[in-house]
C-alpha positions in Angstrom: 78.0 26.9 103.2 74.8 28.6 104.1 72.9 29.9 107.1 70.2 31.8 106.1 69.0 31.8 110.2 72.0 32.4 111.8 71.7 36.1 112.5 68.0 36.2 113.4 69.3 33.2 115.9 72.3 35.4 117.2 69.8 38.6 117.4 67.5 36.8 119.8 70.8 34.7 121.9 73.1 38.1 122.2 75.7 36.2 123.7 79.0 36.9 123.8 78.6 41.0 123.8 77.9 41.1 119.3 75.3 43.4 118.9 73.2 42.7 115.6 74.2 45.5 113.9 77.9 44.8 114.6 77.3 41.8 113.2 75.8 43.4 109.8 79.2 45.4 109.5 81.5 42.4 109.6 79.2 41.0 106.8 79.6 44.0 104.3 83.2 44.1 104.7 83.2 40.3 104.3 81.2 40.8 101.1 83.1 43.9 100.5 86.3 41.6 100.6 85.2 38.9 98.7 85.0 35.9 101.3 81.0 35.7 101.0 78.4 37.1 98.7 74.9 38.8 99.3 71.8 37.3 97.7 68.3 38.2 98.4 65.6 35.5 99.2 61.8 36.5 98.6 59.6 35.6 101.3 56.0 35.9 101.2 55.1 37.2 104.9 58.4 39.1 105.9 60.5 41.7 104.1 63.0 39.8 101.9 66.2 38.6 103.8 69.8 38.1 103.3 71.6 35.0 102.5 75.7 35.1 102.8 77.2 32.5 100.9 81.2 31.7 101.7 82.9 32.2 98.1 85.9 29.8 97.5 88.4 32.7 99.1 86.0 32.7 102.1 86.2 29.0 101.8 90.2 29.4 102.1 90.2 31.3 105.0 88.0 29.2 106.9 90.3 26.4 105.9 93.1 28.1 106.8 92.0 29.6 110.3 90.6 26.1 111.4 93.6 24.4 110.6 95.8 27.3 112.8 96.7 26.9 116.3 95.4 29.0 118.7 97.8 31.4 120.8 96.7 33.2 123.8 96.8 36.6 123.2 94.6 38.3 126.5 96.8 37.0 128.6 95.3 34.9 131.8 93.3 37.7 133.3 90.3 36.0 135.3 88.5 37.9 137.8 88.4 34.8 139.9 92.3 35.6 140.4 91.3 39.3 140.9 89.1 38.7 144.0 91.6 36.2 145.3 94.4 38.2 145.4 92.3 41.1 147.2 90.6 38.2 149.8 94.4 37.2 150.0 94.9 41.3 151.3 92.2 41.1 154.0 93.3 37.8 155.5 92.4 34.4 156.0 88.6 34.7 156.8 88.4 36.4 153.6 90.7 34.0 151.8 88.2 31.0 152.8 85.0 33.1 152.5 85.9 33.4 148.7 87.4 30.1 148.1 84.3 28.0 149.7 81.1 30.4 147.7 83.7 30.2 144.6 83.2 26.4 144.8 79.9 26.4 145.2 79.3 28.8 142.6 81.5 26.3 140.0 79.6 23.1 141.6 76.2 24.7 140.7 77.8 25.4 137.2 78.7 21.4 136.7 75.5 20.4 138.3 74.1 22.2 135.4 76.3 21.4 132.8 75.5 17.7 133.7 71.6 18.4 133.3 72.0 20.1 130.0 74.7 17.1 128.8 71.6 14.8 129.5 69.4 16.6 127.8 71.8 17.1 124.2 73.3 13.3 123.5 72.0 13.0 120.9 73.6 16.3 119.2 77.0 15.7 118.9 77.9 19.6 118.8 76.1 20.7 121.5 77.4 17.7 123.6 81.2 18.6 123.0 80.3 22.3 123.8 79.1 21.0 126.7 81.5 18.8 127.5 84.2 21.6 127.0 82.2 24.4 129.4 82.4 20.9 131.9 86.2 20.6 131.2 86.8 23.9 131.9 84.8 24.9 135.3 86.6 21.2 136.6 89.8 23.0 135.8 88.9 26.3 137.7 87.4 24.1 140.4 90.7 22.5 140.6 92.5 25.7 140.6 90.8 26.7 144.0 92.6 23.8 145.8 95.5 25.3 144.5 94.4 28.8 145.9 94.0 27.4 149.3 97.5 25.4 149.0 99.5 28.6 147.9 97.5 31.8 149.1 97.2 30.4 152.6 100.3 31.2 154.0 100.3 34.4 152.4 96.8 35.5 153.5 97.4 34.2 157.8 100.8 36.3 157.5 98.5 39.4 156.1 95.9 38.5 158.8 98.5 38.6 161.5 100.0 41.9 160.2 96.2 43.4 160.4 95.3 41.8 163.9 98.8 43.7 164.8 98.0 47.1 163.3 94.5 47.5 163.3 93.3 50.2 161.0 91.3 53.1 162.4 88.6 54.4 161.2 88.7 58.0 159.1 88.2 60.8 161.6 89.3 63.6 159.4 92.7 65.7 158.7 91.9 67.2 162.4 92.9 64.2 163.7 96.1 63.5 162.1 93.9 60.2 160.1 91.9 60.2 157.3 91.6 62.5 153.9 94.6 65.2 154.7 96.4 63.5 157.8 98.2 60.5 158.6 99.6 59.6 154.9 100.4 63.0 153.8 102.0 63.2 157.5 104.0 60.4 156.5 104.4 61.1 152.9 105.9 64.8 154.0 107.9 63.3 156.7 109.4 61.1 153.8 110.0 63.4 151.7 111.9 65.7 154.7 114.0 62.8 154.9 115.4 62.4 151.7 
């Protein structure tokens, strides 16, 4: 299992944050390890290039890490929930604001998707890639109806608490608000009290 391209094709994509010479690393311990080996192909108008080859251990561990199940191990961090947990701390306009450009941003991403799936049928890779990218931005798509459904309530009770206290704006430790007054008022008025 060859690809003599592959890293001149990941240099010039950069996707996914692997730098090229990141890349190289992970290919000398690989070597190093004994999953591939290093050969050197002559070419004519270029400096020679590099050609990893699995070796059959490689081969094994391929086999064996395609066959494994995936667990999650980051957790379900999304920024997506980030930003609607803060929109659900500044209220309902806020709540709505994100929740409507968030589904526009995901129904420009399928609109897309749909455009590129047209373009790749006849590679059967890059179609299920494709498919899969339109899977999973359905799925966060979906997940904003459940945003609305759940968060609503909380962020009109947050807008009413707001509408009721209003905050002020900073006017400085001289007047009892801002950097030096009204929280370290209350924070030594707490600790007096206890």
């Amino acid at each position: 299992m060859c690809a003599p391209d592959a890293a001149h094709r990941l240099q010039h994509s950069r996707r996914g944050g692997l730098s090229i010479g990141h890349l190289y690393q992970i290919l000398d311990r690989l070597v190093r390890d004994g999953y591939v080996t290093r050969s050197q192909v002559a070419q004519s108008d270029r400096p020679d290039k590099n050609l990893y080859t699995l070796t059959p251990a490689g081969g094994a561990e391929v086999a064996d890490w395609a066959t494994t199940a995936c667990v999650r191990t980051g957790g379900f961090r999304d920024e997506v929930f980030l930003k609607l947990l803060g929109a659900v701390a500044l209220g309902t306009q806020a709540l709505t604001t994100l929740v409507e450009a968030q589904r526009q941003t995901y129904l420009s991403e399928l609109a897309g998707l749909a455009q590129q799936r047209r373009a790749h049928t006849d590679d059967p890779l890059v179609a299920f890639l494709i498919d899969a990218a339109i899977a999973h931005t359905k799925a966060d798509a979906g997940l904003l109806d459940s945003a609305e459904r759940h968060l609503s309530p909380l962020a009109a009770a947050r807008s009413e608490h707001n509408r009721r206290q209003p905050v002020e704006p900073d006017r400085g430790p001289e007047h009892g608000t801002g950097t030096g007054g009204g929280k370290d008022q209350e924070r030594e008025a707490w600790s007096d009290s206890a």
